[in-house]
C-alpha positions as CSV (number, residue, x, y, z in Angstrom):
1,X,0.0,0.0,0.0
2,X,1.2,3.7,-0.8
3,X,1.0,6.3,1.4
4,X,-0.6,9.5,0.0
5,X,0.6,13.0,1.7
6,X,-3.0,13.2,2.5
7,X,-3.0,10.5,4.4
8,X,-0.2,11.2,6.4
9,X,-1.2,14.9,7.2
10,X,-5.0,12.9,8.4
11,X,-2.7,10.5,10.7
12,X,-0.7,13.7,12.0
13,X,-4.1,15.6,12.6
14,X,-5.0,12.2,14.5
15,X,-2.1,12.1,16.5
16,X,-1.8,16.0,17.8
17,X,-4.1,15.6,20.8
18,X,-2.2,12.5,22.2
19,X,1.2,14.7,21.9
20,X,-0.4,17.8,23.9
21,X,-1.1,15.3,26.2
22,X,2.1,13.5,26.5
23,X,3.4,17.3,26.9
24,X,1.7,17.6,30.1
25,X,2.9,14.3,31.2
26,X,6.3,15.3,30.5
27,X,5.7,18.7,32.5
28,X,4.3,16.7,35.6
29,X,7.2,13.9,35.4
30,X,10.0,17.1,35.8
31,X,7.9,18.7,39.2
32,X,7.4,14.9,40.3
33,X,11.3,14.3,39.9
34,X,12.1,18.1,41.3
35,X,10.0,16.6,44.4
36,X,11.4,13.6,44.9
37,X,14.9,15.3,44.6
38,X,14.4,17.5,47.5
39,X,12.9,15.3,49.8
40,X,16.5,12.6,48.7
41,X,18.9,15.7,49.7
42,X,16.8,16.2,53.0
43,X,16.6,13.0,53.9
44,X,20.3,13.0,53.2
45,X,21.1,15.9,55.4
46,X,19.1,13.9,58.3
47,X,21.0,10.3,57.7
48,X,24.1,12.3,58.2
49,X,22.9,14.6,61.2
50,X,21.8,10.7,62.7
51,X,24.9,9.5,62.0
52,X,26.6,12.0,64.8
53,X,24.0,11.9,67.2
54,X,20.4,9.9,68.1
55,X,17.8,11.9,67.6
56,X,13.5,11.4,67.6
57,X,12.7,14.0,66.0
58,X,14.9,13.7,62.8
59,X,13.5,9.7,62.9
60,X,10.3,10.8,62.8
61,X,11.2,13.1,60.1
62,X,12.5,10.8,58.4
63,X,9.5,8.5,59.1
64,X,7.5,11.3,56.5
65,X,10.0,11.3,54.2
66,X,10.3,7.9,52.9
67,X,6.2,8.0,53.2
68,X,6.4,11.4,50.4
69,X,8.9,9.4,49.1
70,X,7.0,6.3,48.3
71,X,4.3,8.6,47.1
72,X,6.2,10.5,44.5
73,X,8.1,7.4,43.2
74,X,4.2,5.7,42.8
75,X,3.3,9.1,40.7
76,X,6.7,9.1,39.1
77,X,5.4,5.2,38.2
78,X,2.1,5.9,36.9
79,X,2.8,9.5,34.8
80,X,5.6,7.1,33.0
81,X,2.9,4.5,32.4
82,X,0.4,7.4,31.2
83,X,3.3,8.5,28.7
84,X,4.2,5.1,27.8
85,X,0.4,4.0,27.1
86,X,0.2,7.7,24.9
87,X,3.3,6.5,22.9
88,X,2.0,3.2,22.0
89,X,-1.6,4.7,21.1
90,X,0.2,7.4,18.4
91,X,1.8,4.2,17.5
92,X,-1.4,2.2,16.7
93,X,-3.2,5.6,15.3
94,X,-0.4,5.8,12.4
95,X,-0.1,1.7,12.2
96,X,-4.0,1.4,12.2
97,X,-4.4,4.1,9.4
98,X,-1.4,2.4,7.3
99,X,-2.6,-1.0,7.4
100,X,-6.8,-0.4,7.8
101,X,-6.7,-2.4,10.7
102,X,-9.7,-1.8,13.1
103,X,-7.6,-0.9,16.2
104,X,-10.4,1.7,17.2
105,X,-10.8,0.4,20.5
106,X,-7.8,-0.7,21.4
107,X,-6.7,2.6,21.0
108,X,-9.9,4.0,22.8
109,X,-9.1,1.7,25.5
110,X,-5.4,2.7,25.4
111,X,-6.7,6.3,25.9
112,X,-8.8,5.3,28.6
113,X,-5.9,3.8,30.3
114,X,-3.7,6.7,29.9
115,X,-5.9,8.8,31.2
116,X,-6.6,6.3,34.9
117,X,-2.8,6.5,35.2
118,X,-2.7,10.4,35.1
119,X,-5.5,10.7,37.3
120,X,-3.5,8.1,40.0
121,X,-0.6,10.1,39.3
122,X,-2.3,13.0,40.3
123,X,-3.8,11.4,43.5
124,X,-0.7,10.2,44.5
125,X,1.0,13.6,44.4
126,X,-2.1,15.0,46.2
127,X,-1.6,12.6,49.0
128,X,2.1,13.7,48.8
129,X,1.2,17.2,49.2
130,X,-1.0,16.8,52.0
131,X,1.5,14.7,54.2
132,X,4.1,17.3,53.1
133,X,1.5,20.1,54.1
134,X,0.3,18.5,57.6
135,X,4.3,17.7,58.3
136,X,4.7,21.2,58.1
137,X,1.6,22.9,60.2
138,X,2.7,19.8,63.4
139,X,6.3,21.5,63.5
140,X,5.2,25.1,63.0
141,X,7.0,27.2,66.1
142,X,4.7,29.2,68.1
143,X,6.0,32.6,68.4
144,X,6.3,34.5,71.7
145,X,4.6,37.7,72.0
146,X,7.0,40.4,73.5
């Protein structure tokens, strides 16, 4: 079968809301590893402070980090899966149009998936936020009034 330019500009057409979405994946996969970064050189900072001296507090610190931690590397997981499962559906939108095979709801279901996996990845960060958030209000200082 021969490709007509037509046909590839109607398989490019087909493809251009997949990539706008695989560019917000991408955007949410750099703030995920920005997070995740930050709470590593933190909890790096408090392995070293522990390694001089016992301390609760920088346990239980710790504690909240590898929970954020866990939580991030879960949305880390599931944005890569999102972009992954996008990939392969641009994939069968061009194969499908090439060949004429009926992948229409594989690659509806393929968008359906892709779109579960961004919505975990965005409850996972959620959750992340709000340990991160509640971590922070429990060790506020109270200030002295003078």
């Amino acid at each position: 079968m021969t490709l007509q330019t037509a046909d590839i500009g109607h398989i490019i057409q087909l493809a251009i809301a997949p990539v706008f979405l695989l560019s917000g994946v991408c955007t949410n996969l750099i703030v995920l590893t920005n997070r995740l970064a930050r709470i590593i050189d933190r909890s790096r900072v408090l392995e070293d402070r522990l390694d001089v001296a016992y301390s609760d507090p920088y346990l239980n610190e710790l504690d909240v980090l590898y929970r954020r931690s866990h939580l991030i590397n879960m949305s880390i997981f599931l944005s890569t899966a999102c972009g992954l499962f996008v990939c392969v559906m641009v994939a069968m939108l061009f194969l499908g149009d090439i060949t004429n095979l009926g992948l229409d709801k594989y690659i509806a279901g393929m968008f359906v998936v892709a779109v579960i996996c961004l919505v975990g990845s965005f409850v996972s960060l959620l959750r992340e936020i709000y340990i991160a958030s509640n971590w922070m209000r429990s060790q506020r200082h109270v200030r002295r009034k003078r």
